[in-house]
ROROKE-338172 format. One record per residue (C-alpha): residue in one letter; chain; x, y, z. Coordinates in Angstrom, 1 decimal, decimal comma, padded with zeros to 4 digits. Layout:
+-------+-------+--------+--------+--------+
! vexba ! kolba !   east !  north !     up !
+-------+-------+--------+--------+--------+
!     A !     A !      X !      Y !      Z !
...
+-------+-------+--------+--------+--------+
This chain:
+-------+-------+--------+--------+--------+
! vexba ! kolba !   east !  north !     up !
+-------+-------+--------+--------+--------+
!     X !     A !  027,6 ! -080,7 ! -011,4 !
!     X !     A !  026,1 ! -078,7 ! -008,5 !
!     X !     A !  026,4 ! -075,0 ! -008,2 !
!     X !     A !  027,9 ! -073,4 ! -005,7 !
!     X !     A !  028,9 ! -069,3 ! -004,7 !
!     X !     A !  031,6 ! -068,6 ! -002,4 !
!     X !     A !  032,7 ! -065,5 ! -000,6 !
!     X !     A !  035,8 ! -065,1 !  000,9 !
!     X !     A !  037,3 ! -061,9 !  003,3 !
!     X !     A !  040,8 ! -061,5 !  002,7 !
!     X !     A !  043,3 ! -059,4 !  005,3 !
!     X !     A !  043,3 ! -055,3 !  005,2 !
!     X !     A !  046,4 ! -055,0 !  004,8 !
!     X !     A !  047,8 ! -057,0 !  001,8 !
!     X !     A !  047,7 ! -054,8 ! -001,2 !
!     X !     A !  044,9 ! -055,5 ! -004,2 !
!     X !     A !  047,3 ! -057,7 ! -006,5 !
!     X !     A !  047,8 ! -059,8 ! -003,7 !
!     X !     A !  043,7 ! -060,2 ! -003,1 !
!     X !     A !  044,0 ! -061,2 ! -006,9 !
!     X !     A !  046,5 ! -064,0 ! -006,9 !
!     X !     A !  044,6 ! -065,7 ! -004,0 !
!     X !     A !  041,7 ! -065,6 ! -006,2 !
!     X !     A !  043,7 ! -067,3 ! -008,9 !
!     X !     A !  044,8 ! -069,7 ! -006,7 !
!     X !     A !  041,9 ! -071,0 ! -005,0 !
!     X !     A !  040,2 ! -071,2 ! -008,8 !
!     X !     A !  043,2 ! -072,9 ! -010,1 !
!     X !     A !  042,3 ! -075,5 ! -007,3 !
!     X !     A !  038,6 ! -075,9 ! -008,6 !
!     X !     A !  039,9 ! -076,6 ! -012,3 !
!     X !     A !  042,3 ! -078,8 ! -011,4 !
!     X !     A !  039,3 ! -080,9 ! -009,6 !
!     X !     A !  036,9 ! -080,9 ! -012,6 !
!     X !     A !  035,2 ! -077,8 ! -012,2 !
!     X !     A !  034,8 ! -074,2 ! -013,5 !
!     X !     A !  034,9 ! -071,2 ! -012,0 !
!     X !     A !  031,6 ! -068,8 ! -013,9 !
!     X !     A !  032,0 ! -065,3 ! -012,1 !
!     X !     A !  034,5 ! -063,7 ! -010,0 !
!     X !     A !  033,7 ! -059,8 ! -008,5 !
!     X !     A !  035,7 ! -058,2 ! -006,0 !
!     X !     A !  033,9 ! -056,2 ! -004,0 !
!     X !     A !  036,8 ! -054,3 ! -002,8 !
!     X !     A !  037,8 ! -053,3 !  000,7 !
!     X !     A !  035,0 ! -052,9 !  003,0 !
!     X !     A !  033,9 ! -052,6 !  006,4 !
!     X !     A !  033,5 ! -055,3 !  008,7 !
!     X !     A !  030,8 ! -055,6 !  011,1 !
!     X !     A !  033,2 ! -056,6 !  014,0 !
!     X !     A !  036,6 ! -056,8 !  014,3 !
!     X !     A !  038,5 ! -060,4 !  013,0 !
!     X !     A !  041,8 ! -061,1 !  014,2 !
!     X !     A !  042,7 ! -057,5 !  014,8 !
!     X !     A !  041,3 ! -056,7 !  011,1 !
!     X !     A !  038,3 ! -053,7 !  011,2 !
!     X !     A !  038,3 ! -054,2 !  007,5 !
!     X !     A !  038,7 ! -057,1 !  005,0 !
!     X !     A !  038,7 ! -057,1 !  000,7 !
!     X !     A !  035,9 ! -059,4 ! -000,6 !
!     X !     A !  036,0 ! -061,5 ! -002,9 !
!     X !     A !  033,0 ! -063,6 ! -004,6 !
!     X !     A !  033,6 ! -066,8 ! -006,7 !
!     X !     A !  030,6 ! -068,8 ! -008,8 !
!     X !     A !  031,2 ! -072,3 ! -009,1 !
!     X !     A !  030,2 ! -075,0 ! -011,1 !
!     X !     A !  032,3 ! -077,5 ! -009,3 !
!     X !     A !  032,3 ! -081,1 ! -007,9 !
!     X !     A !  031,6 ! -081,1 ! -003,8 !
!     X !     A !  035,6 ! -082,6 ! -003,3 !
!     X !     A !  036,8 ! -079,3 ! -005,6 !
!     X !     A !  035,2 ! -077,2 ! -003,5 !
!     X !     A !  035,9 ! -078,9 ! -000,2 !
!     X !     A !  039,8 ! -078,5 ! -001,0 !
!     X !     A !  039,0 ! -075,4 ! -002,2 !
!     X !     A !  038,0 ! -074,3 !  001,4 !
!     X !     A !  041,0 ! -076,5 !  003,0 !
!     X !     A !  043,5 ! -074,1 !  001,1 !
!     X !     A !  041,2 ! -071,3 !  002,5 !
!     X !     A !  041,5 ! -072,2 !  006,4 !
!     X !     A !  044,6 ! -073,2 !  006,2 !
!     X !     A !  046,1 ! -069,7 !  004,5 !
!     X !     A !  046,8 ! -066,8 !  006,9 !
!     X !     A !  045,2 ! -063,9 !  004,6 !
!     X !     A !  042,0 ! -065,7 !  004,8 !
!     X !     A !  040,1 ! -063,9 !  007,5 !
!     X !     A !  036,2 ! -065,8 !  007,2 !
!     X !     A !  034,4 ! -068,0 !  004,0 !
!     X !     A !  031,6 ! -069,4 !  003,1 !
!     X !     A !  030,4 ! -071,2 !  000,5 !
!     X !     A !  026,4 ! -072,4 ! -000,7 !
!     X !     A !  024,9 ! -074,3 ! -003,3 !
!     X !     A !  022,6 ! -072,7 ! -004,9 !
!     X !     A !  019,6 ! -074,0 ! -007,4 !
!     X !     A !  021,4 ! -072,3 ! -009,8 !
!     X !     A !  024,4 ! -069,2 ! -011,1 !
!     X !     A !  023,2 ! -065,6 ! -011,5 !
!     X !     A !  024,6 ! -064,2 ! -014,5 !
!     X !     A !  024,2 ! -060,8 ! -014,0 !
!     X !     A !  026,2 ! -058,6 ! -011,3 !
!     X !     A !  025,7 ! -059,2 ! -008,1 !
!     X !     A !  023,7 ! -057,6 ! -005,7 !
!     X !     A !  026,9 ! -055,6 ! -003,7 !
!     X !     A !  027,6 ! -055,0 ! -007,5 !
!     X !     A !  023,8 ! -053,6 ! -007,8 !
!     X !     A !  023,6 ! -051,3 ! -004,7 !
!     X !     A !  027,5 ! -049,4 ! -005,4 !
!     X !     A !  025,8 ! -048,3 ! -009,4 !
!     X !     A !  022,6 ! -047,2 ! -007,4 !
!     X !     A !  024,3 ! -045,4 ! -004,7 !
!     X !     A !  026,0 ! -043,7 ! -006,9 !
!     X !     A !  022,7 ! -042,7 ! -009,1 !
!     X !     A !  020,6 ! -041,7 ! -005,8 !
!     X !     A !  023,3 ! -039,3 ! -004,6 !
!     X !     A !  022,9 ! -037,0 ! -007,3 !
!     X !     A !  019,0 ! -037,1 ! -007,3 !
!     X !     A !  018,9 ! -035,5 ! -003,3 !
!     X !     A !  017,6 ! -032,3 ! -003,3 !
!     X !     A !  017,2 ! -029,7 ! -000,6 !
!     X !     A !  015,9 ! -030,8 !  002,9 !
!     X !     A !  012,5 ! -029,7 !  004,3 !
!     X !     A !  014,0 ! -028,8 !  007,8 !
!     X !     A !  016,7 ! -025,9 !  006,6 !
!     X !     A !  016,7 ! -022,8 !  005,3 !
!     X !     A !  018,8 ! -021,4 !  001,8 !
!     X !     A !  021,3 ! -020,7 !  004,0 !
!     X !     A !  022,2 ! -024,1 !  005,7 !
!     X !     A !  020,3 ! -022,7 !  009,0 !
!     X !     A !  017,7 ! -024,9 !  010,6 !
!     X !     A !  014,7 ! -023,4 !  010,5 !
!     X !     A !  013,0 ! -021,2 !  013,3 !
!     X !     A !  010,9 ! -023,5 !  015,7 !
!     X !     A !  008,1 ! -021,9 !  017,5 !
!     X !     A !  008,3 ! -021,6 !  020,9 !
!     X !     A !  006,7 ! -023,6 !  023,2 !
!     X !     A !  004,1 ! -023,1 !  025,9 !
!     X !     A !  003,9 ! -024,4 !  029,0 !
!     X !     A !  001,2 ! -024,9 !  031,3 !
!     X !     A !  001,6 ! -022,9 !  034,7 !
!     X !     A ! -000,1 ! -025,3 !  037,3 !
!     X !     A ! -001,8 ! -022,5 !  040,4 !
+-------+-------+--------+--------+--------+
């Protein structure tokens, strides 16, 4: 069966368990079809880049799936035609990466580069910047 991933934006303002049974839902859909669902992440409530349907954020949600093409096209039916859907998109892909994802990736090293920053060039001990030299000006006669 093909591969496919599949990300889906869900409304800001329906609470987590909610984001949840959506996500049970649409991969109760896919194994009623023949298919499997491999990986689910939530990525949690994030900013979006513009605004959706009065939304400025959106929790998302990604779903690997080993699927048939008419699991996943009813799959994305249910998806337009529920209301806490704001945007999704699915791909085939060559094949499923086991590992975390890449929004999973970046969060762990965020978190490790934050405590690795050390003082800044430009400042002083005290927070200060530091004194600039003045400048000088040519006086045209």
């Amino acid at each position: 069966m093909p591969y496919y991933e599949s990300v889906f934006i869900a409304r800001q303002d329906i609470p987590t368990t909610q984001v949840e049974a959506l996500t049970t839902s649409f991969s109760e859909i896919i194994t009623a079809n023949g298919g499997k669902i491999t990986k689910t992440e939530q990525w949690g409530l994030r900013n979006l880049a513009y605004r959706i349907r009065k939304n400025k954020k959106g929790h998302y949600v990604l779903l690997n799936i080993d699927a048939p093409s008419a699991a996943v096209m009813e799959m994305e039916r249910n998806m337009r035609l529920h209301e806490d859907v704001l945007r999704f998109m699915t791909i085939k892909v060559e094949e499923l990466e086991e590992a975390p994802s890449v929004m999973m990736r970046r969060e762990e090293r965020d978190g490790a580069e934050r405590g690795e920053r050390g003082p800044r060039g430009d400042r002083t001990d005290r927070g200060d910047r530091a004194p600039r030299a003045p400048r000088e000006t040519a006086v045209e006669a």
